[in-house]
C-alpha positions as CSV (number, residue, x, y, z in Angstrom):
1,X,-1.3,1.4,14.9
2,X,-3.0,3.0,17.8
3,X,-1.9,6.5,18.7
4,X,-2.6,5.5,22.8
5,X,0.0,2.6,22.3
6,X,3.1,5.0,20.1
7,X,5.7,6.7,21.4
8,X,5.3,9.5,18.6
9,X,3.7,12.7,19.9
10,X,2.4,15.6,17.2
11,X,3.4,19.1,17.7
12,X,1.6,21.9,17.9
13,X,4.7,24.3,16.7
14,X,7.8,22.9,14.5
15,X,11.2,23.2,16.0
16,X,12.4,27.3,15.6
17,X,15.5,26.0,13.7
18,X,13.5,24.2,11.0
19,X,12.1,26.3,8.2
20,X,11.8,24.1,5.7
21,X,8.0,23.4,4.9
22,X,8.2,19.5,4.4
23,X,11.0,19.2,7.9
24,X,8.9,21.5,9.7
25,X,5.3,19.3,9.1
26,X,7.0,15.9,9.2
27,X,8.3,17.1,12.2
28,X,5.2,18.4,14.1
29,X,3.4,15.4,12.2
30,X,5.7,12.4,14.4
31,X,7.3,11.2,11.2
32,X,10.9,12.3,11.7
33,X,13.2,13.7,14.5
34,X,15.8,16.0,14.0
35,X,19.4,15.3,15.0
36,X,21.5,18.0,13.6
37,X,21.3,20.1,10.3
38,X,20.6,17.4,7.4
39,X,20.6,14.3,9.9
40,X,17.2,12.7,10.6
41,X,15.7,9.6,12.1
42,X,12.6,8.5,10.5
43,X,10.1,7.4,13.1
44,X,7.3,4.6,12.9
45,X,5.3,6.9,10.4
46,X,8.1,8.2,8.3
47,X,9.4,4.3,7.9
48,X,6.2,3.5,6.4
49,X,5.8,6.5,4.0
50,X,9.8,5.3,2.9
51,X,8.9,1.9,2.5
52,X,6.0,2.4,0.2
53,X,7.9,5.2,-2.2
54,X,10.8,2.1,-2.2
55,X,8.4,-0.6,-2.7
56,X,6.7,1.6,-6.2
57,X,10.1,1.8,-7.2
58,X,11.3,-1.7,-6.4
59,X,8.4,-3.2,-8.1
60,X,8.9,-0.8,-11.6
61,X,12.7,-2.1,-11.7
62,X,12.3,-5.7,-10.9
63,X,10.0,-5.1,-13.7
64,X,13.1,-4.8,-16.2
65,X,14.8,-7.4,-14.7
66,X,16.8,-5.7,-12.5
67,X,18.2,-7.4,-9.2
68,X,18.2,-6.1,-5.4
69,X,21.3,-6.3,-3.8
70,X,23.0,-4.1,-0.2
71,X,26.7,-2.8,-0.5
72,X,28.6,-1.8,2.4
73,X,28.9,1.8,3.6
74,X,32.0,1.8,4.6
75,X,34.2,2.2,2.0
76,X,37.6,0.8,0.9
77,X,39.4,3.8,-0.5
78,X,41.6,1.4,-3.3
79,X,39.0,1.4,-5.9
80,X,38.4,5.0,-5.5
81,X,42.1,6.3,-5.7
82,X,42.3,4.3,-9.0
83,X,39.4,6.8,-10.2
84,X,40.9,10.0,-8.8
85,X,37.9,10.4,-6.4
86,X,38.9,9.3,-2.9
87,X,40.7,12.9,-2.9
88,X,38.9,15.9,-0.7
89,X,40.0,18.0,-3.6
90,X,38.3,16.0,-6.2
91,X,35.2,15.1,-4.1
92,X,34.7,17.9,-1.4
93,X,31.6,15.9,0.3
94,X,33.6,13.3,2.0
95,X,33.0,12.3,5.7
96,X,36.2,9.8,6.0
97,X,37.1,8.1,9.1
98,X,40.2,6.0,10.6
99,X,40.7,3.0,11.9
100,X,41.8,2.0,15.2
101,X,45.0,-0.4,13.5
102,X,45.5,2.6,10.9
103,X,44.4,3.5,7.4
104,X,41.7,5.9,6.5
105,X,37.6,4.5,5.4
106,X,35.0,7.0,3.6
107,X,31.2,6.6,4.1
108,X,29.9,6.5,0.6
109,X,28.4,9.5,-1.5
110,X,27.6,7.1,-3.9
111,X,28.9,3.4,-4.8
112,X,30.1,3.5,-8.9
113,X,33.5,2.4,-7.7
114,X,32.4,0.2,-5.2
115,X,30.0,-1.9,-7.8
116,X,32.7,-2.0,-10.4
117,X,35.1,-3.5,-8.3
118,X,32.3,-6.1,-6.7
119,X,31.3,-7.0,-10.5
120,X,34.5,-8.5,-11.4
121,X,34.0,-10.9,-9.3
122,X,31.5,-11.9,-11.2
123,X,31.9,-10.6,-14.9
124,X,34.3,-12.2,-17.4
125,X,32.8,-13.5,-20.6
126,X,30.1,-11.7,-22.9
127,X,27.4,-14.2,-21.7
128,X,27.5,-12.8,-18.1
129,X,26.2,-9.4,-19.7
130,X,23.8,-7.4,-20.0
131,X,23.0,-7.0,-16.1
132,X,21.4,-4.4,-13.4
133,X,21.5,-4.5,-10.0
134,X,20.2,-1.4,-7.5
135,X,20.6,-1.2,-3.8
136,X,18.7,1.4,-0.9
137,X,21.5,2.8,0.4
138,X,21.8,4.9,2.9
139,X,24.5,7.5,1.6
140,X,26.5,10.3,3.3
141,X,27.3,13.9,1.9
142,X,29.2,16.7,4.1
143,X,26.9,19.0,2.1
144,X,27.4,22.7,3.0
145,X,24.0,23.7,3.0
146,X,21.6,22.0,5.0
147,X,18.6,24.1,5.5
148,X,15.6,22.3,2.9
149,X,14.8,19.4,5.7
150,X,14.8,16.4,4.0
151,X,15.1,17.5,1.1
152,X,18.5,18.0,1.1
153,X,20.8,15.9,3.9
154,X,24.2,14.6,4.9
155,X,22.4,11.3,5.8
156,X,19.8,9.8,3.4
157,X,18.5,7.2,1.8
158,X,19.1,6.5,-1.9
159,X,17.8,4.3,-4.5
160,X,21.0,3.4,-7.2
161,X,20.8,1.0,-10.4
162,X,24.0,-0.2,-12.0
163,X,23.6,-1.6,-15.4
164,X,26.5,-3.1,-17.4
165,X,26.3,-4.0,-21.3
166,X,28.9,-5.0,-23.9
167,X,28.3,-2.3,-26.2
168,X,26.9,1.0,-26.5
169,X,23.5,0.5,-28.4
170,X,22.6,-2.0,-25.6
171,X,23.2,0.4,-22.8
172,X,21.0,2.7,-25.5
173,X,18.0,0.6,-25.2
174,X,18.3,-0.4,-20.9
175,X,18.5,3.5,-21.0
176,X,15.3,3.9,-22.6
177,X,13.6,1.5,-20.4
178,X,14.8,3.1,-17.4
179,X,13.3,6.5,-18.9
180,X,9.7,5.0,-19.0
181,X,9.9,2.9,-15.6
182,X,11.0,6.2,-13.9
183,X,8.3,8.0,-15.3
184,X,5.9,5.4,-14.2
185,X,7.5,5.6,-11.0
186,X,6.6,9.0,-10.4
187,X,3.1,8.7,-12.0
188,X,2.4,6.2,-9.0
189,X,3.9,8.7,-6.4
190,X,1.7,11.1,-7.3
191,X,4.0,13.6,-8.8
192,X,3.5,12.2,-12.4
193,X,2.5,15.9,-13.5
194,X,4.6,18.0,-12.1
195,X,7.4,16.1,-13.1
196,X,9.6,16.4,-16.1
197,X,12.8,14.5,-18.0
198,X,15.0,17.7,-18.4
199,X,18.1,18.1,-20.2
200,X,21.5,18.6,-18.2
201,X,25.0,18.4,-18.4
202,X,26.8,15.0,-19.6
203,X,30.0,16.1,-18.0
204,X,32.8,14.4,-19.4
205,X,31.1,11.1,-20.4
206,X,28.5,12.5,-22.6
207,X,27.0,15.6,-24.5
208,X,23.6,15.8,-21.9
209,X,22.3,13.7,-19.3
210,X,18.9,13.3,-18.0
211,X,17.8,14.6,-14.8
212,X,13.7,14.3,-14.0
213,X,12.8,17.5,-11.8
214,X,10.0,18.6,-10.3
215,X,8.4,21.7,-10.6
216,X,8.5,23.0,-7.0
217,X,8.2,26.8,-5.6
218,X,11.3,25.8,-3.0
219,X,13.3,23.6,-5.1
220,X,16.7,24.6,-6.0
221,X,17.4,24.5,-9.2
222,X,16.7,26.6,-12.0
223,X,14.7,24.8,-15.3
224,X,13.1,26.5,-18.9
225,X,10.5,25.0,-20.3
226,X,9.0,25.2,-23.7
227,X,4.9,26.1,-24.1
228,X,3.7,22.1,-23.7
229,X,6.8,20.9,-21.5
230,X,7.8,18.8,-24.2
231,X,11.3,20.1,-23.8
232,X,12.3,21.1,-20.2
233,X,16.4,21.6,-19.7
234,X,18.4,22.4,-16.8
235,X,20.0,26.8,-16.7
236,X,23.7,25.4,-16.9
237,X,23.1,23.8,-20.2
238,X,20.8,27.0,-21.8
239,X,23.7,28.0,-24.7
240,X,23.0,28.4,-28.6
241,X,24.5,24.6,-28.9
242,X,21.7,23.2,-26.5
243,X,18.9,24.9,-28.0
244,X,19.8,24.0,-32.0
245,X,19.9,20.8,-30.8
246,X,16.7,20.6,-29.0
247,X,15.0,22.9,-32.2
248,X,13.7,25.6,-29.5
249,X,14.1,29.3,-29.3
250,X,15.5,30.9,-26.2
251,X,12.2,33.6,-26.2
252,X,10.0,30.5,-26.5
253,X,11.2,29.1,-23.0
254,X,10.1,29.9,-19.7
255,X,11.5,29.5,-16.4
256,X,10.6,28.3,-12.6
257,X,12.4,26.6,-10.1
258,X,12.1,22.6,-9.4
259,X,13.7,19.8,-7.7
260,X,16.1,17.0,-8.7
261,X,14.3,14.1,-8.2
262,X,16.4,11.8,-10.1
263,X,19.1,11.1,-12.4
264,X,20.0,8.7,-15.6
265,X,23.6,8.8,-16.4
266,X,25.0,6.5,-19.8
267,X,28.8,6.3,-17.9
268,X,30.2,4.1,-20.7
269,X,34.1,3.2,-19.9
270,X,34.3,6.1,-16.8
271,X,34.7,3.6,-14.1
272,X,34.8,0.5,-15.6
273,X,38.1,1.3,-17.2
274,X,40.2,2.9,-14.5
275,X,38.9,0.0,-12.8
276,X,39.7,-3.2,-15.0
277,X,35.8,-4.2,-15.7
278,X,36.4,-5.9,-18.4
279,X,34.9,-8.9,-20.2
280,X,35.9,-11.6,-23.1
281,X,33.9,-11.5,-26.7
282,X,32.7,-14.0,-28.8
283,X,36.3,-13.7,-30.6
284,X,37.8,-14.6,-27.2
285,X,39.1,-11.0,-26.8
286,X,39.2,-8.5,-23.9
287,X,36.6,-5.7,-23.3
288,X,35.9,-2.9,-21.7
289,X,32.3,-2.7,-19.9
290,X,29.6,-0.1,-20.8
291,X,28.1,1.1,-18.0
292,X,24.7,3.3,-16.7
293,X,23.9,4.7,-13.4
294,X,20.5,5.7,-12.6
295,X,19.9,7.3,-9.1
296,X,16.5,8.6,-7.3
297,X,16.4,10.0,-3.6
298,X,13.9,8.1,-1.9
299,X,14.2,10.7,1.7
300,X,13.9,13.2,-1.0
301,X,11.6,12.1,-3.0
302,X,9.0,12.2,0.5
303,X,9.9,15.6,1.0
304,X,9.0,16.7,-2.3
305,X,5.6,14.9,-2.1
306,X,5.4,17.0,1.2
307,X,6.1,20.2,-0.6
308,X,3.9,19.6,-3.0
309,X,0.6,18.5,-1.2
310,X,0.6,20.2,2.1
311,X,-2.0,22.7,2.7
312,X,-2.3,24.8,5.7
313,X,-3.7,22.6,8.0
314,X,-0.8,19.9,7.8
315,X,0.2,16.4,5.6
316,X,-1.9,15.6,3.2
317,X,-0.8,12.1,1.4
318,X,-1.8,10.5,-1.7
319,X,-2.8,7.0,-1.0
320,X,-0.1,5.3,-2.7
321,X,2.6,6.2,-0.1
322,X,0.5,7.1,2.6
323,X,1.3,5.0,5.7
324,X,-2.4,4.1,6.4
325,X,-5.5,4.6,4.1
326,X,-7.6,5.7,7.1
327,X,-7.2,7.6,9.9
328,X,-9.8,6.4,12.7
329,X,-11.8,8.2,15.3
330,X,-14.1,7.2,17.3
331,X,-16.5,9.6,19.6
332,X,-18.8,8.9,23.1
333,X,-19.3,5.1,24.3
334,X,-20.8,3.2,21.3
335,X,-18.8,5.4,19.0
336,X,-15.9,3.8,20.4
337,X,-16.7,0.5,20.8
338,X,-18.1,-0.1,16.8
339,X,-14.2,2.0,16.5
340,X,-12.6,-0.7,18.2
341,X,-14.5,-3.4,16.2
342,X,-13.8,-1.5,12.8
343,X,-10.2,-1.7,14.2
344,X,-9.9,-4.8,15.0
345,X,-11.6,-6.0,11.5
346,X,-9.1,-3.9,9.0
347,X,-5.3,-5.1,10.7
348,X,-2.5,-3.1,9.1
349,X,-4.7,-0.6,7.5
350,X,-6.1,1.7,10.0
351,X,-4.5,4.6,12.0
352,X,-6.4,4.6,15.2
353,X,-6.8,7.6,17.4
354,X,-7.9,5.6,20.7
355,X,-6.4,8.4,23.3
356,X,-8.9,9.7,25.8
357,X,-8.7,13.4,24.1
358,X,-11.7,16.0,22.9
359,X,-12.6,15.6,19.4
360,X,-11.1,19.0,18.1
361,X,-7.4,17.7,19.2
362,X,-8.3,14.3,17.2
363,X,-9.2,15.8,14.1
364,X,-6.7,18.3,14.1
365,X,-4.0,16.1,14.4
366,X,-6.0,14.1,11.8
367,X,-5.5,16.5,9.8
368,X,-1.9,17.0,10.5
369,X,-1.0,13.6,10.0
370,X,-2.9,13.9,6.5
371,X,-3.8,10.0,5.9
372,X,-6.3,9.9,2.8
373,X,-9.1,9.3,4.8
374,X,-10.8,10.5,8.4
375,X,-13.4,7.9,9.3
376,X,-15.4,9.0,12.2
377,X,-17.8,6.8,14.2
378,X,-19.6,8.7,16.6
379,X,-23.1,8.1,18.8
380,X,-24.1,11.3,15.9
381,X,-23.3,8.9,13.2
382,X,-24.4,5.9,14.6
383,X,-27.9,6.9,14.9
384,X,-28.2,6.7,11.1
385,X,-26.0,3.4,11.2
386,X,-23.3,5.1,9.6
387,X,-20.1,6.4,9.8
388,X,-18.8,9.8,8.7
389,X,-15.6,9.4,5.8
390,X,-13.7,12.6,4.5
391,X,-11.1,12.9,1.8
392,X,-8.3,14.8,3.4
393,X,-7.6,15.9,-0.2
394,X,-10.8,17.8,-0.9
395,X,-12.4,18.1,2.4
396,X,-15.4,16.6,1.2
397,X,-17.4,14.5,4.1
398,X,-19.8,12.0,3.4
399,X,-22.0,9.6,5.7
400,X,-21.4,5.9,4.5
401,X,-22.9,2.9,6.1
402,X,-21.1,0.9,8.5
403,X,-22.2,-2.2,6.7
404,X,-20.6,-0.5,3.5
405,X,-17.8,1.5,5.1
């Protein structure tokens, strides 16, 4: 990309009506654009930060076997009157609309209703099972509060897995796998040690859950924590019941804030019932489906890499979701041309900052952009055949030599 040929101009001040950190950077930064309170479009920059957190994940679930699919939107509201949930006073986050020939659509919040209904399509005998299959989905909220940037929207992006078993000690085991591929997942996004599987309500499907928070100053909900993390658990299940069964004592926890960065969910009959998801055993006899869910914000999940690494001075990726590795200046005549020819040698890896500007705007936007690497080629540097390469991490500069950069 070469910042002379893109539409997407930095900022030198956020918007005065976003105060979140991560909406106010990615903002100034050219990676999103603001349409209303929790609605964003994600610009050239922003679409390749989302693509690389979806490729990390994609790549971890096709692991387990899992298979890609893309469900609709739009939603039919049969399948979710048969669960009780197409109701505003069940689900108060519904955005519904109405047809032009009559009858009422939602725009999902999630899709467990929509999957159950598309698997029995495609499920009947015991052979078909076990299966999972996840979608990107973009998924719509009428959230009341709207003010954490992306980190909390009516409109955003959602990875959710769907895996059906014909017993409960199967669903056991997929579960666990999920656990360690979502751990791995967040290892590779770089949030790996701020992150933690905590303990949460199982609603009316099971004793606990599983959510996996990070420990963030802004984030929103409230965790404890023992001395070495090893159990973390979400405030709304901290009772004498919760902590007997964990073996930890309430003076022995700790508490900070963090933010939900994913969920694992062992459903078992909740929507496969209402729903008729049934299969036929080896006895030729009807079935009801066990069932998981397993959801991670992708928007989200960029906006708490934000929040996390962001110094003063703007973005500052790690390089497995970074949109480019290197972010390219060239300075005076000769500076520019070996630029150009670095460029031209590196496709798809280079940020290029070609505009006729002085060098103080380049590196401060540079910096404000916060790709893994400035690599500066100036008449300076090429007097000692080099060019100079700073970590945006560490601020650490270096001369390395163009033969070698």
């Amino acid at each position: 990309m070469r910042l002379s040929k893109t539409f997407v101009k930095t900022l030198r001040e956020a918007p005065k009506d976003e105060t979140a950190k991560n909406g106010a950077l990615l903002t100034r930064a050219g990676y999103i654009h603001k349409e209303m309170a929790g609605v964003y479009d994600f610009l050239p920059l922003g679409i390749r930060v989302m693509e690389n957190i979806k490729n990390i994940i994609r790549d971890e679930l096709n692991k387990l076997g899992c298979e890609e699919l893309q469900m609709t939107a739009l939603q039919n509201p049969e399948p979710w009157e048969k669960t009780g949930r197409f109701s505003d006073q069940a689900v108060d986050i519904w955005f519904k609309t109405n047809l032009a020939s009559g009858g009422e659509l939602g725009l999902a919040p999630t899709h467990e209703e929509p999957i159950v209904n598309l698997m029995k399509s495609y499920i009947s005998s015991y052979k078909d099972l076990p299966l999972s299959v996840y979608q990107f989905q973009t998924k719509f909220r009428n959230e009341l509060r709207a003010k954490s940037g992306i980190l909390r929207g009516r409109e955003f992006l959602m990875k959710d897995l769907y895996s059906f078993h014909t017993n409960e000690e199967d669903l056991d085991k997929f579960y666990a796998e999920v656990e360690v591929a979502y751990k791995k997942i967040y290892e590779r996004l770089g949030l790996g040690e701020d992150t933690f599987e905590t303990f949460a309500s199982g609603g009316i499907f099971s004793k606990y859950s599983h959510e996996f928070q990070t420990f963030l100053p802004v984030g929103e909900d409230d965790v404890y924590y023992n001395a070495d993390k090893s159990v973390v658990l979400n405030k709304e299940v901290l009772n004498p019941e919760t902590l007997n069964d964990l073996g930890v004592k309430e003076e022995e926890l700790q508490q900070t804030t963090a933010a939900e960065v994913g969920n694992i969910f062992k459903l078992k009959f909740k929507y496969s019932e209402p729903l008729g998801l049934k299969y036929s055993d080896e006895q030729n006899s009807q079935q009801v489906v066990y069932m998981g869910c397993y959801g991670i914000g992708v928007s989200r999940v960029m906006g708490v890499i934000v929040e996390k690494y962001a110094d003063d001075k703007g973005l500052v990726w790690p390089e497995s979701v970074a949109p480019f590795k290197y972010h390219l200046i060239g300075i005076g005549e000769n500076g520019m041309k070996r630029a150009e020819e670095f460029y031209a040698s590196h496709p798809g890896e280079v940020l290029f900052d070609d505009r006729d500007l002085r060098p103080g705007e380049k590196f401060a936007d540079a910096e404000l952009m916060g790709m893994p690497y400035r690599i500066v080629i100036s008449d300076k540097t090429l007097a000692e055949d080099s060019a100079e390469v700073t970590d945006r991490g560490t601020g650490e500069s270096r001369l390395v030599k163009i033969s070698e950069l």
